[in-house]
N, C-alpha and C positions, 0 to 999 in steps of 0.2 A: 862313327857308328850311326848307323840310319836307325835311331829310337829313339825317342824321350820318355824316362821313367825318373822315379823317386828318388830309387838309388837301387844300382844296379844289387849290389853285395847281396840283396832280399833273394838270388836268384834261387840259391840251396834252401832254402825256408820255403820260397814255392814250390818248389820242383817236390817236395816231402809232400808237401797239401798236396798235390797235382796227383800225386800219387795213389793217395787215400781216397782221392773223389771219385779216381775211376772206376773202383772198385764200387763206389755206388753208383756209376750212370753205364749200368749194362748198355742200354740205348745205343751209345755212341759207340762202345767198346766191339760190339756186335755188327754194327753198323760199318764202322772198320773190318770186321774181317770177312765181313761179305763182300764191300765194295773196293776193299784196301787194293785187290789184286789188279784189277779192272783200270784202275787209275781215272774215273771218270770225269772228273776236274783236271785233268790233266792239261800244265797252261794256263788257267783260266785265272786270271789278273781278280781276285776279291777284297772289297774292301767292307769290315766290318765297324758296324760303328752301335757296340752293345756295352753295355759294363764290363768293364773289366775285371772279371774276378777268377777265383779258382775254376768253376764250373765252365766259364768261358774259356779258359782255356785247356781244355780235354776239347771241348767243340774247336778251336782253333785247331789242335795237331788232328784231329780227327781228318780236317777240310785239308791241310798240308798234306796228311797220309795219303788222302784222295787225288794227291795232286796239284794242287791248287795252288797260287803264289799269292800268299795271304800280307795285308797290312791292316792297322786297326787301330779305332780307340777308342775310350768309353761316349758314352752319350748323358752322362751325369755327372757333373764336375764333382761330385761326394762320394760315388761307387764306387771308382777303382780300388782294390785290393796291392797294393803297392807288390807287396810281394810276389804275385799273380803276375802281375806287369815284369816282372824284372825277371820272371823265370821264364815265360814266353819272347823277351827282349833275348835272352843268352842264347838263344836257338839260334838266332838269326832273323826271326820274325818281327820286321818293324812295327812296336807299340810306343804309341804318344798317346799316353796316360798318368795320371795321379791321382792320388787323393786329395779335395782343393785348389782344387784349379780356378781360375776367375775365368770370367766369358770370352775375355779374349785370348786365355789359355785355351780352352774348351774348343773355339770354334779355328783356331788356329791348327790346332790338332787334328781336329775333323779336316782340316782344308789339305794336311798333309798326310793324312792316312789316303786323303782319294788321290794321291797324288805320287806316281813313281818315278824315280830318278831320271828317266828319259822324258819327263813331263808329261808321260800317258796319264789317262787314268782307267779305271777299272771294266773288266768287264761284265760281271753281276756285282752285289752290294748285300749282304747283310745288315739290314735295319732295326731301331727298335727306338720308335716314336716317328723316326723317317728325317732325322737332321740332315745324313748324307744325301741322304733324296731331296731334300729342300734345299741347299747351299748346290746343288745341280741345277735345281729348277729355278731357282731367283739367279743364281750366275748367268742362267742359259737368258735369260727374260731382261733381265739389267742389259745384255749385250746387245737385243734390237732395241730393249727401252732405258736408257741410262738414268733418264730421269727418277723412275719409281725410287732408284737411291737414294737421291734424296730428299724425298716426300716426309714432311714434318712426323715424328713418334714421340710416344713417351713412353716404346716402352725400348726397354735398356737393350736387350737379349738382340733385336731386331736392329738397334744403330749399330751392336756392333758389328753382326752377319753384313751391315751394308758396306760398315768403314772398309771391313776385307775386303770385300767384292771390289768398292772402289780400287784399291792398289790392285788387284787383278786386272781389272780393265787394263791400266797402263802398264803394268808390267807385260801382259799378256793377252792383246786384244786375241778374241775369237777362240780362249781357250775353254769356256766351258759348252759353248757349239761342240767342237772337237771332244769331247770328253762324251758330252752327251749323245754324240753317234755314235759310240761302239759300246753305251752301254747295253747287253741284253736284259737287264732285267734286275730287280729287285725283291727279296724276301723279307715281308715285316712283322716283326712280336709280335706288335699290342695294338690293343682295340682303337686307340686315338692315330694309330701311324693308317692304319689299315681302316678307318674314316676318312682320314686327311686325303689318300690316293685315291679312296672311290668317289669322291666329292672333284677331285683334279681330272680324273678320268671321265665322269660325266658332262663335265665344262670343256672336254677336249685339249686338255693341259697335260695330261698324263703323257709323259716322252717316251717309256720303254713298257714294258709288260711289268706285272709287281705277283707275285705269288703270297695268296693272304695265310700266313704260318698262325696267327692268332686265333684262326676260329675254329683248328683242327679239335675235337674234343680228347685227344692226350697232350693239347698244348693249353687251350682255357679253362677246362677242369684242373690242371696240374699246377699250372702256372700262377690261375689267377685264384683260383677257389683254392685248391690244397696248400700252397704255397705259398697264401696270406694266411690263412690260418695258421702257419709254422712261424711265418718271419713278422707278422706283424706284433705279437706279444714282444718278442724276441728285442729288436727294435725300441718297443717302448722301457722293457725291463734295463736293456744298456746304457738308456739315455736318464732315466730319471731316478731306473732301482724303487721305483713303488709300487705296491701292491695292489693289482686292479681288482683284486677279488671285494665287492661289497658297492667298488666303487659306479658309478652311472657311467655308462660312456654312449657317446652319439656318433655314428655311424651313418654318415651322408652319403648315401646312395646303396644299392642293393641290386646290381649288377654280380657279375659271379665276382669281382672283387670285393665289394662289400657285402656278398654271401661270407666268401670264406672268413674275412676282417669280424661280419656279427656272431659267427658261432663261436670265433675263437676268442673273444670276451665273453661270449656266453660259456665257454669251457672254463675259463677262467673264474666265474663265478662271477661276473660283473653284471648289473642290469642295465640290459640294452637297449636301447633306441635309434631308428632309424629312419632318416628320412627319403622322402623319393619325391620325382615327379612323373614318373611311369606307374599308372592306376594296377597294372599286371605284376610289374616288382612289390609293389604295395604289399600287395593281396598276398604275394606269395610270402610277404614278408611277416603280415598278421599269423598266416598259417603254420610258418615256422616259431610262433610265440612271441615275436619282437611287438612292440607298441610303434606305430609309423606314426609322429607327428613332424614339425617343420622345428628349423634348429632354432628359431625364436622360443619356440614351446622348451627350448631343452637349457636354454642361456641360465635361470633360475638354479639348476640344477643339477645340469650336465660336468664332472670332473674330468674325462677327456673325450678332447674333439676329434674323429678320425674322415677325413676326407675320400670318399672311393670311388669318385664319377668319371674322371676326364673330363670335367667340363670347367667353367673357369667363375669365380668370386662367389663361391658357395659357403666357403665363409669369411665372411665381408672385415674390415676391422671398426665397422661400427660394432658386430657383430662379439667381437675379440673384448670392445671396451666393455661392454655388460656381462661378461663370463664370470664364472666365482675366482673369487681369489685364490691364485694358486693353481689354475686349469691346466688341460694341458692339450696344446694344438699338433697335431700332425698330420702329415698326408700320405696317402699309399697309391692312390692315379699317377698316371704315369707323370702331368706336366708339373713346373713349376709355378701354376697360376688358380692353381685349386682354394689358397688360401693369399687374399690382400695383402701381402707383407709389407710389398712396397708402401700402399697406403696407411698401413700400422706403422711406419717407421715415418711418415711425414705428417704424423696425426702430430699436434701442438702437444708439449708436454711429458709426448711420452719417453721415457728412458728407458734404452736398450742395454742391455748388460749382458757379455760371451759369459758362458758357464762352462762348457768348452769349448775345443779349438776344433779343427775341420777333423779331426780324426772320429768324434763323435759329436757330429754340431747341435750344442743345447743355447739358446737365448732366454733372457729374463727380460720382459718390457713391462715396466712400471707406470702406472695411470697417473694423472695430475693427482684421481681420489684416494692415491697410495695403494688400490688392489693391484697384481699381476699377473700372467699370466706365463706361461711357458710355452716357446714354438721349438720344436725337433725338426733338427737339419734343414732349416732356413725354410722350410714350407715345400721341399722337394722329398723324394720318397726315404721315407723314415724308415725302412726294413732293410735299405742297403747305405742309405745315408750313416744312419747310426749301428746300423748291424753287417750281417754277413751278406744279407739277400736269401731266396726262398735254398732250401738243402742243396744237395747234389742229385741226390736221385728224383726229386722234380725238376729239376734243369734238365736231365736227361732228358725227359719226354718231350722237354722244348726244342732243346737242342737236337733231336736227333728228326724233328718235325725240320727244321732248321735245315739242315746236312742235306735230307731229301728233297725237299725244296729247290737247294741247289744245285743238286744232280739233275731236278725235272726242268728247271730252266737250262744252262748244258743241253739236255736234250733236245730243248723246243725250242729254239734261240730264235726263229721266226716267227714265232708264235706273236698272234695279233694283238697290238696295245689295250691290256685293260688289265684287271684284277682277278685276279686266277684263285681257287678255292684246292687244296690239294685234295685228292679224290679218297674215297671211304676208306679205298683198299691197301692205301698208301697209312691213313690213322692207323688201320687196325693192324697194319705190319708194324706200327711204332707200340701198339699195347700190346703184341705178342712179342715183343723184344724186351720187354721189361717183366712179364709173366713169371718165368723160371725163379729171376730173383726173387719173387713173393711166396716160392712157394704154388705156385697154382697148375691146374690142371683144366684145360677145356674137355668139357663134353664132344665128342664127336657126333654128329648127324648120322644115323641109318639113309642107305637108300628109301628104304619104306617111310622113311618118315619124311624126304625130299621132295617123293611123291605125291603125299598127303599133300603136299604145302603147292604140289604144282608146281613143281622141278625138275623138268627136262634132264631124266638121270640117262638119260643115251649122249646127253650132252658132256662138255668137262665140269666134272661133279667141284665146287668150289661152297662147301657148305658156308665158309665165310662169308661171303657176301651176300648169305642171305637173313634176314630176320623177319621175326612175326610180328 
């Protein structure tokens, strides 16, 4: 069987959750039965490389429904939903995924999700941080330049994307050339994937087109602000079972991830703080009531630490050694380098202790001065590390941000290499696709009032795409 999962037997236990979720992500379900007929992925080779969980997979059969000839596999060695995996596995749909996976499970996975039994590989991609898209671009780069493989690292994640590449080489010179010609294009989550290609695309390294799904505002309001506020409590309560209410917590950065991360300890009744280096989040963040100091200001103090920048050694483990006894570390950005681990664990002295196993990953590291501290899910995102990830009905709006995406690449397959924004009209078809289920009603525009605004109503009257 073309999958790697946990164990298959989980298939009836997902397919029950698969069931239940659909019924909260109208998004997708609608989305299906507009475009289901149409077949407009029809063919079209995709390789998804997103967490693997419930919600991911309503967005998988949504993309089959469409058409599509879908393979996959998470992009978090902690995410996957085993059960999730094993019920999109029984379809037919090759998933290499677990719960736990080490790096060279992880990227071995990735190497054969892009990877189809005739040695193709795909023809759009589903991204989320943009791994599939990087293990394309360093295969593609390693094949004119071999050497960059082996250019001295320390860091772990990066020898081992090279050690693959290396046996790719010989096993299979000029295969990621070949792969990376027929890709058309690429759809990415999140804020750090959809940096990484606008930074690759300015430097003139960017190989296909990429469609930015992250900035749609029914995918980073939903995603990142509503759906840390649901999953990051969530998260912290399965990992530790304590009660943040009273407690301080520190909140590094204030991005719509660390919006939704500070209000939803501010719901919880914690006193929050937060730090920034953007003077504009600051501000906004003073005016939302939060105190912005720097997490030196908070080490004194602070009972837990929440990471929400994308950016890397924000908090340090010199940082980890002055914390109160008993803190507690986690991260909710997308990468694995938001918090020092690696340097916490080669610091002298200190002892690491599993509290649990990868199904909920808690650590205890112990100081030479006897304080310790606590890190959730190894310093990687703690809402789907140690929990579920953001509900069903905010995946929808991602997901179906997602779906369009890759109908609008399909469409445009020639379209000129850079980073593509999906258009207004295309968002506001994904928040009137979720509308019904709230309950909601839009106002309708008069002529007279189109007028007023200087509205060519001889024209095709489209009051949606207008606003004051």
């Amino acid at each position: 069987m073309d999958y790697q999962v946990a164990d298959i037997s989980l298939a009836e236990f997902g397919r029950k959750e698969i069931v239940i979720a659909e019924h909260e992500m109208p998004g997708l379900m609608a989305t299906r039965a507009k475009y289901g007929p149409d077949k407009p992925l029809k063919g079209i080779k995709i390789t998804g490389s997103l967490h693997m969980t419930i919600q991911t997979a309503v967005l998988i059969e949504t993309l089959v429904e469409l058409g599509a000839d879908v393979r996959w596999c998470s992009c978090n060695i902690f995410s996957t939903q085993d059960h999730a995996a094993a019920a999109i596995a029984a379809t037919g749909v090759p998933v290499f995924a677990w719960k736990g996976e080490t790096l060279d499970d992880y990227w071995e996975c990735t190497y054969r999700a892009l990877t189809w039994p005739d040695g193709s590989g795909p023809d759009q991609i589903v991204d989320d941080g943009g791994d599939a898209t990087l293990m394309i671009h360093r295969g593609y780069l390693a094949e004119d330049k071999s050497a960059i493989l082996d250019e001295p690292t320390d860091n772990h994640e990066l020898a081992v994307i090279n050690h693959l590449l290396k046996r790719m080489l010989k096993e299979s010179p000029g295969h990621w050339h070949k792969v990376a010609s027929k890709v058309v294009g690429v759809s990415e989550e999140t804020t750090t994937g959809v940096n990484r290609l606008s930074q690759m695309a300015m430097r003139g390294e960017l190989l296909f087109q990429a469609v930015n799904v992250n900035d749609s505002v029914t995918k980073s309001k939903f995603d990142n602000v509503y759906g840390c506020r649901h999953s990051l409590p969530d998260g912290i309560k399965r990992a530790m079972d304590v009660l943040i209410s009273g407690k301080t917590v520190m909140v590094c950065g204030y991005g719509d991830v660390g919006k939704g991360s500070a209000e939803a300890m501010r719901n919880e009744r914690a006193q929050v703080l937060v730090s920034e280096i953007d003077p504009i989040c600051a501000l906004q963040a003073c005016m939302a009531g939060f105190r912005v100091c720097t997490v030196e200001d908070a080490l004194p103090i602070a009972d837990i630490y929440v990471t929400a920048t994308g950016n890397k050694n924000v908090i340090t483990a010199k940082h980890m050694s002055q914390m109160k006894d008993q803190a507690i570390v986690c991260n909710i950005g997308h990468f694995d380098n938001e918090i020092e681990v690696n340097q916490l664990e080669a610091m002298p002295g200190v002892v690491k202790e599993e509290i649990k196993g990868s199904y909920c990953p808690v650590h205890r590291y112990r100081f030479p001065d006897g304080h310790a501290i606590y890190l959730l899910a190894e310093g990687r995102l703690v809402n789907l590390g140690c929990a579920t990830g953001h509900p069903s009905f905010v995946m929808s709006n991602s997901f179906t941000n997602q779906t369009l995406a890759q109908i609008d690449m399909a469409a445009n397959p020639k379209r000129a290499i850079n980073v593509y924004r999906l258009s207004k009209q295309l968002d506001e078809e994904v928040a009137r696709l979720h509308l019904a289920k709230l309950g909601a009603q839009l106002t309708t525009m008069s002529h007279d009032q189109a007028e007023y605004l200087g509205i060519d109503i001889n024209g095709p009257f489209k009051p949606e795409h207008y606003r004051y």
